[in-house]
N, C-alpha and C positions, 0 to 999 in steps of 0.2 A: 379389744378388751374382753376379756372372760366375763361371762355373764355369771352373774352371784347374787343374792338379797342378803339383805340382816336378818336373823332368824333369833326369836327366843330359846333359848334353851335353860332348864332348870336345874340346879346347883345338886347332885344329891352327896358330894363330900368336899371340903377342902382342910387338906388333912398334912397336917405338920411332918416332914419328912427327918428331921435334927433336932436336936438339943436347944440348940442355939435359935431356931424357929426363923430361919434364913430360906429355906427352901419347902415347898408344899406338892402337894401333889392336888390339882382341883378336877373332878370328874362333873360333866352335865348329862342330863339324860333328853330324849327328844331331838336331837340333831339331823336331821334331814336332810342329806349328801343332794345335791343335784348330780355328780356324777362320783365312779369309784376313788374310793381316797387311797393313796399309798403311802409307805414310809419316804417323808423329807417333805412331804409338804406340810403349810402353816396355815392358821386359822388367826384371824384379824378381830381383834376382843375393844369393841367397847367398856370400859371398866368404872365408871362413872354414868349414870344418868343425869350430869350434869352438862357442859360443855366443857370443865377444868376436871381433868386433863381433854385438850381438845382433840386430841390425835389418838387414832387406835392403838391396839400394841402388836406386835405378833408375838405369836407363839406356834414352836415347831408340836406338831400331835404327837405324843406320846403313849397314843393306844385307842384305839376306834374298833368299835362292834358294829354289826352288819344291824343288829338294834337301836340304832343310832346314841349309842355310850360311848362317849370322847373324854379322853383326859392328856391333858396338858401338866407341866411340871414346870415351876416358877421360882424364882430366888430375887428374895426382896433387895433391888436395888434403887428406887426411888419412889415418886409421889405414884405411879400407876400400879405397882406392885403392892405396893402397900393398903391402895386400896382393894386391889382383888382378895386380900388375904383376910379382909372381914366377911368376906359374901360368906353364909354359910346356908346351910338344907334348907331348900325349900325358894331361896332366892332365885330374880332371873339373871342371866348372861344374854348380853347382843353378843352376834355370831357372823362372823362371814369367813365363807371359805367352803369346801378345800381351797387354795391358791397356793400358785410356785408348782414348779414340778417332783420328781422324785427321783429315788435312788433305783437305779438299773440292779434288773434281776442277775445275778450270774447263772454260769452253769453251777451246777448240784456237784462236778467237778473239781471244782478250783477252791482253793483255800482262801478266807475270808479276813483279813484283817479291819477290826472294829476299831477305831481311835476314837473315844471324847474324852473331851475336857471340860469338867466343870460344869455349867448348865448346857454343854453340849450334848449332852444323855442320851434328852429325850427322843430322839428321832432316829438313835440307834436302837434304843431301847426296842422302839416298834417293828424297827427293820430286822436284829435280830429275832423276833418274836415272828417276826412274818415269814421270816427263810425258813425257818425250821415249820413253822405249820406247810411251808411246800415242800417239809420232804429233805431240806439241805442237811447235810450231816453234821450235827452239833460238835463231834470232834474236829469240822473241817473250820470252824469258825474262833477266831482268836480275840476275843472282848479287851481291848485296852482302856483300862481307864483312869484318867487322871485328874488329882486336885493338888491343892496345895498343904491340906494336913488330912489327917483321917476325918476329920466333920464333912469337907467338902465331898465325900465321895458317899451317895445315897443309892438307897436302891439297890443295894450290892444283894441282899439275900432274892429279889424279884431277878438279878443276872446268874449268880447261881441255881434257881430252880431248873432254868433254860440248859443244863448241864455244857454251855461253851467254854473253853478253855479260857479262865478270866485272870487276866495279870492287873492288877490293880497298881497303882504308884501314885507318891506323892512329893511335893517337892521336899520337905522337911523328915520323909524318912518314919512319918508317923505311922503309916500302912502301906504295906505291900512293897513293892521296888522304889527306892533311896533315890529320887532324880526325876527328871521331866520324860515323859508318856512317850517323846522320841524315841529316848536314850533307853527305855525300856524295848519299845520296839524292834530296834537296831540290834538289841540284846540278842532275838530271837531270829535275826534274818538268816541267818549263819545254819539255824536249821530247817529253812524253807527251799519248796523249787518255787523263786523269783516268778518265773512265767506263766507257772500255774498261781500267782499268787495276785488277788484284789486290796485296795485298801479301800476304804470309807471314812472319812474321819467329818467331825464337827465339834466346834469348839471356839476358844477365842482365835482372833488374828494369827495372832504373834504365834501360837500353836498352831494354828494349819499350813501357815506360810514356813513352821521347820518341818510340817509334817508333807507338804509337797515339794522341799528341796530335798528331803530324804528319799520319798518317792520317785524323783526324777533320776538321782544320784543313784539309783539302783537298777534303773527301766522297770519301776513298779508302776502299772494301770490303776487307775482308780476314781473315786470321786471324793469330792470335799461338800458339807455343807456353809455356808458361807452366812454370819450370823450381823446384821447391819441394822441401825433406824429405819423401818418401814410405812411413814405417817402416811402413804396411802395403800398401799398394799398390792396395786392393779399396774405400775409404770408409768403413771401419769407424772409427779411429781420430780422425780428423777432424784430424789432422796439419798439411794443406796446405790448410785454406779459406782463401779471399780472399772480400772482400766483393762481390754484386753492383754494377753503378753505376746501374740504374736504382731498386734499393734497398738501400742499405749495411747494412741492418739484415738483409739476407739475406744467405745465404753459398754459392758454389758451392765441391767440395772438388775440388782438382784430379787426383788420382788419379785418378775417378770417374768425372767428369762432363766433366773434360780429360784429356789438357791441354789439348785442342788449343781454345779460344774465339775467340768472331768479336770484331772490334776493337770494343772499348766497350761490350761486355759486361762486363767485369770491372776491379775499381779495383786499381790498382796503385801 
């Protein structure tokens, strides 16, 4: 088991990201890494100083300073989110983490394909932000992102500052490309070299599982982040297995051993 404690850390924003007040962006200051953090890994949030809700949450990091400044990015979808989304300035957060591994550097060479979906964002967010501070060429990196109307897609002016080539898409045709983030992609492969080409994607299921038959269906390399219930966070509990695919009868548990896996590695 990865050695980790709870650590406090203290609220300095949590700041409404829509209209509709579905998604937030929440920032702590004080974070004190035991070891370096990278993009794809998550941090384990107690959200309650209660024992209701009893179970941590995860959240993928959405942007870490060597000052220990972390920020996470959230969309209320039940009793744990809801309650994160009262903490405001000055409040404290329990903290565990880094935990989960990360996403693999490329070369400064190869062409980047970025896929999320929806609160899959966060953790490309940091990853594109991180290639380009090493130097990777923002023309080489292609940002896909998709929701299901123009509300769901946040953050878009924080991915344009980044100058990456960003295709946006939605299912309903509200913003950007008219269709699912595949079918955008697929759009674009026609003017790729395949083999110089990476993907990354994070997002729901049902989206990464067409995003690594596309993948496969081309011989594109890549990785996926893989987004599951985590109530311990460390491999104990066996919460979050998915089956191998080169054998289903094996299981890797995503807390663990991900999220972050190379495409067609894991059944989904």
């Amino acid at each position: 088991m990865r050695k980790t404690i709870p650590q406090q850390c203290e609220v300095t924003y949590n700041r409404r990201l829509d209209k509709a007040g579905l998604y937030y962006r929440l920032s702590v200051q004080g974070f004190k890494s035991p070891r370096k953090i990278y993009p794809g890994q998550f941090i384990h949030v107690k959200v309650s100083k209660s024992l209701d809700p009893f179970f941590r949450r995860a959240f993928s990091i959405a942007d870490y300073s060597s000052d220990g400044t972390l920020d996470i990015i959230y969309k209320i979808v039940g009793k744990g989110t809801s309650i994160l989304r009262t903490l405001k300035k000055g409040d404290s957060l329990d903290i565990i983490g880094p935990l989960g591994n990360n996403f693999s550097r490329p070369a400064k060479s190869k062409t980047i394909i970025l896929a999320a979906g929806g609160v899959g964002l966060p953790p490309l967010l940091y990853f594109s932000r991180y290639l380009i501070e090493k130097k990777h060429p923002a023309e080489k990196i292609l940002f896909f992102y998709g929701g299901r109307s123009k509300d769901d897609l946040i953050e878009k002016t924080a991915i344009k500052k980044m100058k990456t080539k960003f295709y946006p898409s939605t299912d309903d045709g509200s913003f950007g490309f008219h269709g699912l983030i595949t079918a955008a992609i697929q759009e674009q492969l026609a003017n790729l070299d395949l083999k110089n080409t990476i993907i990354y994607g994070c997002g729901p299921e049902p989206m990464l599982n067409a995003l690594q038959n596309l993948a496969m269906k081309y011989s594109i390399n890549g990785e996926i982040s893989l987004e599951a219930p985590m109530p311990c966070g460390v491999g104990v509990c066996l919460g979050c297995v998915k089956p191998k695919m080169s054998d289903p009868s094996k299981y890797v548990r995503v807390c663990y051993d991900g999220p972050i896996f190379k495409i067609g590695e894991v059944q989904l």
